[in-house]
N, C-alpha and C positions, 0 to 999 in steps of 0.2 A: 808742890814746891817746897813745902817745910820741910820732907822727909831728905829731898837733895842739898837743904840747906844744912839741916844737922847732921847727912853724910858728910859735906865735906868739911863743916866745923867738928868734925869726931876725926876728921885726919886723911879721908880717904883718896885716892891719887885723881886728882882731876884730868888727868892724861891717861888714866889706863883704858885699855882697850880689848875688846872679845877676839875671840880665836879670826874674824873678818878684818882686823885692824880698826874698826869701828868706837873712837872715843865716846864717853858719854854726852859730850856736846853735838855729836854727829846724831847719836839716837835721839838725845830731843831734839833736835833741828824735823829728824825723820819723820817723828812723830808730832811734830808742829807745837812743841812746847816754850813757845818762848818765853816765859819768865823764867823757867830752866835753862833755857840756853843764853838766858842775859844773866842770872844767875853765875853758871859757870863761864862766860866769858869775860865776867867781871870781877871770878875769883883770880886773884893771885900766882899765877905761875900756869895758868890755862894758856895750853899753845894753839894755837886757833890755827896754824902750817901742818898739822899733823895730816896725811893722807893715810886713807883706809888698804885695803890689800887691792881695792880697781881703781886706786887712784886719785879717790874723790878726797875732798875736805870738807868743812862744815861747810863752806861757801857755798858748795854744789848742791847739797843736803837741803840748806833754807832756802836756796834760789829756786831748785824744781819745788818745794813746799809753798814758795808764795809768802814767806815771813819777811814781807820787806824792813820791819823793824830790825830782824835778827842780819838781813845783811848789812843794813846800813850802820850796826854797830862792831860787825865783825870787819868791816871794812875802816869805821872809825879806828878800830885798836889795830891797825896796819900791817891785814891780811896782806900776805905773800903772794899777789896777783899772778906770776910768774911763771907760782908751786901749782895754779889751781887750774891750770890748761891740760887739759885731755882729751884726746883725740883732735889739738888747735878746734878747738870750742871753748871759748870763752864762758866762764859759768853764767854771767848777765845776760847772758844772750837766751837763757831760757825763758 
């Protein structure tokens, strides 16, 4: 978590994302990082609406992971319930 912290205190884009459309709050979400992913949903200009190239967002990400910390703060910072419906499946519903 230091290393994602001095990333993004050195400037780095908390929205960029890999050739998948995959932001860095979706990989830690993937990878079951939550201090990283409260981390970057509590940095500054993190857009927690951003969907991947299948459509998914973090929401989907921490919901199939089982991080219910990470959804119940991605939902506190007023995730785009809306944005995060795929295939009408609702992410909760995992």
């Amino acid at each position: 978590m230091d290393v994602a912290a001095a990333l993004l205190d050195a400037g780095s884009d908390v929205n960029a994302a890999d050739a998948d459309g995959r932001t860095a709050l979706m990989l830690a979400t993937i990878g079951g990082h939550e201090g990283v992913a409260r981390l970057m949903i509590d940095r500054r200009g993190c857009d927690v609406n951003l969907v991947d190239s299948t459509q998914r967002t973090s929401l989907f990400y921490a919901a199939q992971a089982g991080l219910v910390d990470t959804v119940k703060r991605l939902l506190d910072v007023r995730l785009l319930l809306t944005r995060c419906l795929l295939f009408h499946v609702h992410p909760l519903a995992w």
